[in-house]
SEDRENTOR-861146 format. One record per atom (N, C-alpha, C): residue number from 1; residue in three letters; chain; y, x, z. Coordinates in nm, 2 decimals. Atoms other than C-alpha are relative to their C-alpha. Layout:
BEGIN
- NUM,ala,A,Y,X,Z
...
//
This chain:
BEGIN
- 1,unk,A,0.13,0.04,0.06
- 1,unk,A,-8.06,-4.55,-2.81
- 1,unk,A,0.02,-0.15,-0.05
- 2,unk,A,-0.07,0.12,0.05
- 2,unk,A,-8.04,-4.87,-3.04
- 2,unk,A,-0.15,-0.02,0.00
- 3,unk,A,0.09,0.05,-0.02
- 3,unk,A,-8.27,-5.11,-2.94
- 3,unk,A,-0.01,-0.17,-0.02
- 4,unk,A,-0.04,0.14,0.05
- 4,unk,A,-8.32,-5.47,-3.06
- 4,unk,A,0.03,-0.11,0.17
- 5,unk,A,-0.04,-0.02,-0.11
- 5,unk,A,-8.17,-5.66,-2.80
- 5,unk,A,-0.02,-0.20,0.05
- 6,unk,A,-0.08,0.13,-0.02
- 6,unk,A,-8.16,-6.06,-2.63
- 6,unk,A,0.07,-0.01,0.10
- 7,unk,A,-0.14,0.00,-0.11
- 7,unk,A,-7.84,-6.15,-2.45
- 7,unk,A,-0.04,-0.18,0.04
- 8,unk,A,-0.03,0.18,-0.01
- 8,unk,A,-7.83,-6.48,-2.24
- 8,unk,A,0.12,0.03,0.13
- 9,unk,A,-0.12,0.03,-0.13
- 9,unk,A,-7.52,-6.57,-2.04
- 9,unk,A,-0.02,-0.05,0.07
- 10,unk,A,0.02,0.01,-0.10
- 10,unk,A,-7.51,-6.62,-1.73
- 10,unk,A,0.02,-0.16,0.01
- 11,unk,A,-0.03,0.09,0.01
- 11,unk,A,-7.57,-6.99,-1.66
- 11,unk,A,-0.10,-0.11,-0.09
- 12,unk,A,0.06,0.04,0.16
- 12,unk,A,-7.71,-7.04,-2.01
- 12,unk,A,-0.17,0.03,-0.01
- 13,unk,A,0.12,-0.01,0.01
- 13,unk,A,-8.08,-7.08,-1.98
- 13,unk,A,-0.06,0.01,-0.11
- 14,unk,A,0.08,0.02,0.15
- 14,unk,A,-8.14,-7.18,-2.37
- 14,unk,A,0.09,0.15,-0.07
- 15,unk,A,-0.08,-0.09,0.10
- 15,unk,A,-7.89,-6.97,-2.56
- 15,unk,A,-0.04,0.12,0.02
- 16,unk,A,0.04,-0.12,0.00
- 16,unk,A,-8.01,-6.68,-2.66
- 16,unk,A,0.10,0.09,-0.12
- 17,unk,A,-0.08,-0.09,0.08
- 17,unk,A,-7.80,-6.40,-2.88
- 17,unk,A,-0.06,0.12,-0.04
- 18,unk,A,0.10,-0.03,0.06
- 18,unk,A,-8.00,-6.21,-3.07
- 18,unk,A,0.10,0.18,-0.05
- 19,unk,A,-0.12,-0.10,0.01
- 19,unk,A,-7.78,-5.80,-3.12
- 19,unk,A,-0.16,0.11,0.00
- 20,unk,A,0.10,-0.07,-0.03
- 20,unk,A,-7.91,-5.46,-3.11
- 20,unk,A,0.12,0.13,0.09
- 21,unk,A,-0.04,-0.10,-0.11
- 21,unk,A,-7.83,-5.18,-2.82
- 21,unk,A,0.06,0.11,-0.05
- 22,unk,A,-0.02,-0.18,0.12
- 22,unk,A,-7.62,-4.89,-2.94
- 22,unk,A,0.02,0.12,0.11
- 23,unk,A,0.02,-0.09,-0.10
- 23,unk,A,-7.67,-4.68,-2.57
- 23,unk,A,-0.03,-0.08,0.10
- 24,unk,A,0.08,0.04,-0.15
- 24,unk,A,-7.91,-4.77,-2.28
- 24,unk,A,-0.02,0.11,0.10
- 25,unk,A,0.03,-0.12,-0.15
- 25,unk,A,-7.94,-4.58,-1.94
- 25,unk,A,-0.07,-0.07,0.09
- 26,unk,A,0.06,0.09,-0.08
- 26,unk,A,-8.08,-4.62,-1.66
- 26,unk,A,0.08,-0.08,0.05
- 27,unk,A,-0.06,0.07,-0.10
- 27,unk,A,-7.76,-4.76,-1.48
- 27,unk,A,0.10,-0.10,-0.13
- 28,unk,A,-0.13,0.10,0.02
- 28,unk,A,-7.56,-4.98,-1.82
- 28,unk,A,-0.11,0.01,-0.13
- 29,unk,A,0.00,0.09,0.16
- 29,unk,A,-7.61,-5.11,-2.18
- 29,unk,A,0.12,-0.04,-0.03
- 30,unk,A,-0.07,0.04,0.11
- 30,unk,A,-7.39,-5.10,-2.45
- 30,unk,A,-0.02,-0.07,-0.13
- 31,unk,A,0.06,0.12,0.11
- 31,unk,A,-7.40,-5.37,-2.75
- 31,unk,A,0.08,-0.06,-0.05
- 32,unk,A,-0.10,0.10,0.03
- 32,unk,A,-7.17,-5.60,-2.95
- 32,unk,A,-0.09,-0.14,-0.02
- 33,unk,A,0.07,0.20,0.02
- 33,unk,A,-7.20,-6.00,-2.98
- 33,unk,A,0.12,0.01,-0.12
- 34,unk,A,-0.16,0.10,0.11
- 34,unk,A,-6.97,-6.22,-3.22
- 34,unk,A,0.02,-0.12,0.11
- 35,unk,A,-0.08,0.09,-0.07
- 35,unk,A,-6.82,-6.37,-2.93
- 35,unk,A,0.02,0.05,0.13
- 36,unk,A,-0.08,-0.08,-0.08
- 36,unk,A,-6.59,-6.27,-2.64
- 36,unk,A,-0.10,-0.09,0.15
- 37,unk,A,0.10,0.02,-0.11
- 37,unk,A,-6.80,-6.22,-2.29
- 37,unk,A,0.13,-0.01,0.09
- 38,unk,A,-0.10,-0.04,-0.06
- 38,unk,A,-6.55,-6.21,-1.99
- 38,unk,A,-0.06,0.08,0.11
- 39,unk,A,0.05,-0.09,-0.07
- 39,unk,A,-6.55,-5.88,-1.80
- 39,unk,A,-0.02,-0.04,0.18
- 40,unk,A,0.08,0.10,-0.11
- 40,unk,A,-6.73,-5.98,-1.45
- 40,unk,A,-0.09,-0.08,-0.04
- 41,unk,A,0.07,0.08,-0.01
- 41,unk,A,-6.95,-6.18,-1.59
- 41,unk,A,-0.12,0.07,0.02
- 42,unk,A,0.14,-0.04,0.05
- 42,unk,A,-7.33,-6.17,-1.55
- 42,unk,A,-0.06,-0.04,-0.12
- 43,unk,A,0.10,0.05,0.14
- 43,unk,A,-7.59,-6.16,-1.84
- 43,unk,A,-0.11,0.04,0.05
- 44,unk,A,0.21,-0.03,0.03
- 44,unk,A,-7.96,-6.13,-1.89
- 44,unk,A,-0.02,0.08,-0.13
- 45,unk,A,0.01,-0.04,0.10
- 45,unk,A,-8.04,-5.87,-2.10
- 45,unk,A,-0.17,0.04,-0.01
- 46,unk,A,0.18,-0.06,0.02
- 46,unk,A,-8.48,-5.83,-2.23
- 46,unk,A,0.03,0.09,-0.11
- 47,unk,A,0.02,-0.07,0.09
- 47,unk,A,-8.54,-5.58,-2.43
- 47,unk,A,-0.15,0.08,-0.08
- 48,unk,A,0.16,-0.09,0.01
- 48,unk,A,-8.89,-5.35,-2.56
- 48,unk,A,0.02,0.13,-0.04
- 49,unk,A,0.03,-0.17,0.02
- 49,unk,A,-8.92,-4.98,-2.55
- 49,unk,A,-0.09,0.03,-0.11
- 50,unk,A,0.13,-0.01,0.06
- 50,unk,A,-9.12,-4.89,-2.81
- 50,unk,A,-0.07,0.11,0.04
- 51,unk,A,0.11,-0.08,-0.08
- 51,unk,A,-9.42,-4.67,-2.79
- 51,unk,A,0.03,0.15,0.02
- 52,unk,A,-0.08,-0.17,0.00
- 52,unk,A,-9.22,-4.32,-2.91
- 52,unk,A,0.09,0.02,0.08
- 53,unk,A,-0.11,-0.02,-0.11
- 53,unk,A,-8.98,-4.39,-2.62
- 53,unk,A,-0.11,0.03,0.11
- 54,unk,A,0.08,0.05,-0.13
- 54,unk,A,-9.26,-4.51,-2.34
- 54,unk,A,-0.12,0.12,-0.03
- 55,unk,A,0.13,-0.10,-0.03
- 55,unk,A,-9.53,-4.25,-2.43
- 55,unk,A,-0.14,-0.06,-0.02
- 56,unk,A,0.16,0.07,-0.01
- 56,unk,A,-9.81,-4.52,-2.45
- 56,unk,A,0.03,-0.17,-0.09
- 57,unk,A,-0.01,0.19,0.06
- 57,unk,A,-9.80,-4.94,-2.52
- 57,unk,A,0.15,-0.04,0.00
- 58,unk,A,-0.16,0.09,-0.02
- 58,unk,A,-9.45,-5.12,-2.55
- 58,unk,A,0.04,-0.05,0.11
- 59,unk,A,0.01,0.05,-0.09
- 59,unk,A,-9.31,-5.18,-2.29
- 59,unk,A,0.14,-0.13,0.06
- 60,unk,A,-0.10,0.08,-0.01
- 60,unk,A,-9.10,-5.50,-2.23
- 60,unk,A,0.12,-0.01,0.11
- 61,unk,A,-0.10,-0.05,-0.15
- 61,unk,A,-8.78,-5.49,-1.96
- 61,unk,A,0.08,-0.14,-0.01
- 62,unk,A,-0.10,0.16,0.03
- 62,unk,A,-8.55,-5.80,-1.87
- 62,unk,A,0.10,0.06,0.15
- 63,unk,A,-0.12,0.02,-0.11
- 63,unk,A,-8.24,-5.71,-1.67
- 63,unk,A,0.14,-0.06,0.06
- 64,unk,A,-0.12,0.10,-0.07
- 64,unk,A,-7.99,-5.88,-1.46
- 64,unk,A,0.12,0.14,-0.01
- 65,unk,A,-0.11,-0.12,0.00
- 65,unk,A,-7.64,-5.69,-1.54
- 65,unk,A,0.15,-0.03,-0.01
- 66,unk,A,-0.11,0.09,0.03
- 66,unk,A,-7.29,-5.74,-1.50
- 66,unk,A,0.12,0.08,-0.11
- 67,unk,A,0.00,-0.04,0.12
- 67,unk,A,-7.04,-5.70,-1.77
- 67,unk,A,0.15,0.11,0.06
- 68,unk,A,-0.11,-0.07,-0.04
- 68,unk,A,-6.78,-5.44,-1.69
- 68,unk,A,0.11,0.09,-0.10
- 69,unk,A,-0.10,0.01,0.14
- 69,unk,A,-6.58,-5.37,-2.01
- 69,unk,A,-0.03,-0.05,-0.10
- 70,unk,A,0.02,0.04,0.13
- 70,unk,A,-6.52,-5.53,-2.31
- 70,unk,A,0.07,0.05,-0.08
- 71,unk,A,-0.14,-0.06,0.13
- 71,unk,A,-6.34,-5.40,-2.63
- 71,unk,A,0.01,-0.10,-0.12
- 72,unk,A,-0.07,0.11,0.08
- 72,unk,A,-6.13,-5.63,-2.80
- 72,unk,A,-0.02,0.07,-0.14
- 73,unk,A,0.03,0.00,0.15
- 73,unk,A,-6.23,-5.64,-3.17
- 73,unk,A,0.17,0.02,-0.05
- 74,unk,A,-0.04,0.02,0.09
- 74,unk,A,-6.05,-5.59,-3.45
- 74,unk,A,-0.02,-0.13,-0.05
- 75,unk,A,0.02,0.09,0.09
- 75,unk,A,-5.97,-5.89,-3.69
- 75,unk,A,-0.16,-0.01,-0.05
- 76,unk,A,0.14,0.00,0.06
- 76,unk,A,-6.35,-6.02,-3.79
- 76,unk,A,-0.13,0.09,0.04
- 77,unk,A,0.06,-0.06,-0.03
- 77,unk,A,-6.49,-5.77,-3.62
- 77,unk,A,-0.10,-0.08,0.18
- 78,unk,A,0.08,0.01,-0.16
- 78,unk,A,-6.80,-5.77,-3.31
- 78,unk,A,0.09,0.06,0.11
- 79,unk,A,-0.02,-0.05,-0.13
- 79,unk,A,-6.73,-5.75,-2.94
- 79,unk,A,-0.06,0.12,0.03
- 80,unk,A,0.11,-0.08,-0.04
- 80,unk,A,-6.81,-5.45,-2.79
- 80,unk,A,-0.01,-0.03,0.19
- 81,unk,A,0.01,0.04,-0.10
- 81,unk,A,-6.96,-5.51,-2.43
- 81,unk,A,-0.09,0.13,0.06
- 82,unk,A,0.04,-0.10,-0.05
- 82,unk,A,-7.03,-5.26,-2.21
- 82,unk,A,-0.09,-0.07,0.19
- 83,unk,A,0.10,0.11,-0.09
- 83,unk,A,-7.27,-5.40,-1.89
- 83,unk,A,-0.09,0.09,0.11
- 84,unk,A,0.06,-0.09,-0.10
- 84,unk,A,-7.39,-5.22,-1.56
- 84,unk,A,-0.13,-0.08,0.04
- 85,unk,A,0.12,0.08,0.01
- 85,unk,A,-7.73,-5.27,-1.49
- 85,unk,A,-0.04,-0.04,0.16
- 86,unk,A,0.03,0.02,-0.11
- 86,unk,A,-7.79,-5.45,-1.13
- 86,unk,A,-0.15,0.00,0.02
- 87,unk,A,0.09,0.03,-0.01
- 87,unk,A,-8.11,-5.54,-1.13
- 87,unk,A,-0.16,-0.02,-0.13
- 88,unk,A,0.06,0.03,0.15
- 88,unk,A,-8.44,-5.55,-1.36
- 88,unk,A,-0.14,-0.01,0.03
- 89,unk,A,0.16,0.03,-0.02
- 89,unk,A,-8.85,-5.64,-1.39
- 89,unk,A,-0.07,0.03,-0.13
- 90,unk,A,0.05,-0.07,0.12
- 90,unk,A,-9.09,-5.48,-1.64
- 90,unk,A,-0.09,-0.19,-0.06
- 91,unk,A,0.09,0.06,0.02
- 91,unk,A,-9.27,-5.79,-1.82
- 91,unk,A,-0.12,-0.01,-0.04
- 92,unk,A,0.09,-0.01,0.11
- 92,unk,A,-9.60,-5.86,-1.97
- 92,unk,A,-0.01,0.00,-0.11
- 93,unk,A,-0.03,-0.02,0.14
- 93,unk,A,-9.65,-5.78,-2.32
- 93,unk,A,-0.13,-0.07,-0.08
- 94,unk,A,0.15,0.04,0.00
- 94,unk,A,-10.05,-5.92,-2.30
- 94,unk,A,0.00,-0.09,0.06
- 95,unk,A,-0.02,0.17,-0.08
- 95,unk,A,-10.12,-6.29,-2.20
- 95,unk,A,-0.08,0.11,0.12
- 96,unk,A,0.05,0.03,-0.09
- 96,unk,A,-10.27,-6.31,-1.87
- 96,unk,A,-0.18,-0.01,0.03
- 97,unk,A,0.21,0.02,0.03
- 97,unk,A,-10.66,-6.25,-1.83
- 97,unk,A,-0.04,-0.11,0.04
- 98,unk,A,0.01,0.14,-0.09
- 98,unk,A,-10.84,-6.55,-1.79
- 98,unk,A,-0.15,0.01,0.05
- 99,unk,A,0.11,0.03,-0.10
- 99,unk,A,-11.03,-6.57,-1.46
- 99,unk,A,-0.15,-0.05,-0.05
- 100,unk,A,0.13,0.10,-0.01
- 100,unk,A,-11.22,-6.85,-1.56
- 100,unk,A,-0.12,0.04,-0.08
- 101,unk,A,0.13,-0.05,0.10
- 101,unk,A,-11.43,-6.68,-1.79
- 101,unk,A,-0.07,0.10,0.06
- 102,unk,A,0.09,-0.08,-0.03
- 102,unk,A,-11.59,-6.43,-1.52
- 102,unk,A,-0.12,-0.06,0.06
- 103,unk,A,0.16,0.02,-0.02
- 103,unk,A,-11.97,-6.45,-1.50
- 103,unk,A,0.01,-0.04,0.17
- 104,unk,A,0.00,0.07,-0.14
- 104,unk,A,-12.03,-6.64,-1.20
- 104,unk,A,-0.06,0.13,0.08
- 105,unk,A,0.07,-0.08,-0.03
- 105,unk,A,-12.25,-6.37,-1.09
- 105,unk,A,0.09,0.11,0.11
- 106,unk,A,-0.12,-0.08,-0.04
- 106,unk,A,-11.91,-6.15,-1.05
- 106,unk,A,0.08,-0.10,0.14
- 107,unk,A,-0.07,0.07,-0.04
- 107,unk,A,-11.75,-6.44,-0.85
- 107,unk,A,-0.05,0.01,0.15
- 108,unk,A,0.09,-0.04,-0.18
- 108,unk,A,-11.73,-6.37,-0.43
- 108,unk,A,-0.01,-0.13,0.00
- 109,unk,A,-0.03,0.16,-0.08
- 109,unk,A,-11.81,-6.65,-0.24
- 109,unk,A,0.08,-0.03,0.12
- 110,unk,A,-0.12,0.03,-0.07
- 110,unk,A,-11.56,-6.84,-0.05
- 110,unk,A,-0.07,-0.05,0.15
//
């Protein structure tokens, strides 16, 4: 399933790598960068389901994954990175409701 994709390396809080997914499962993610990952590493990978995958709203995903093959390019060519998925949390896609705007009336008392 090719899905638009952000990569951050492990470590690397700002850097973000911007790819798109060319097979997701539930247990790995495949994807090329233009730059060599090293196999063992962790990454962070977010992604969004769209709605004809999920059945309903978008749904956003961010998982922790480590990287367990790479394939050495050709001359000028993308990495390919293959990446087992350890860990993962669904995000919000909708800010945050804001409390402060319910009718006092609604509000228990403390």
């Amino acid at each position: 399933m090719r899905l638009p994709a952000a990569i951050r390396l492990n470590g690397d809080a700002v850097t973000e790598f911007l790819t798109e997914t060319q097979n997701v499962s539930a247990r790995g993610v495949f994807f090329y960068l233009d730059r060599i990952v090293a196999s063992g590493s962790r990454i962070e990978v977010t992604l969004t389901f769209p709605p004809h995958v999920t059945l309903t709203d978008p749904v956003r995903v961010r998982f922790a994954a480590r990287v367990i093959r790479v394939e050495t390019p050709l001359p000028s060519s993308r990495v390919g990175v293959a990446a087992m998925i350890e860990e993962y949390e669904f995000l919000r896609t909708t800010p945050s409701p804001n409390f402060s705007s319910i009718p006092q009336a609604w509000k228990m008392e403390s």
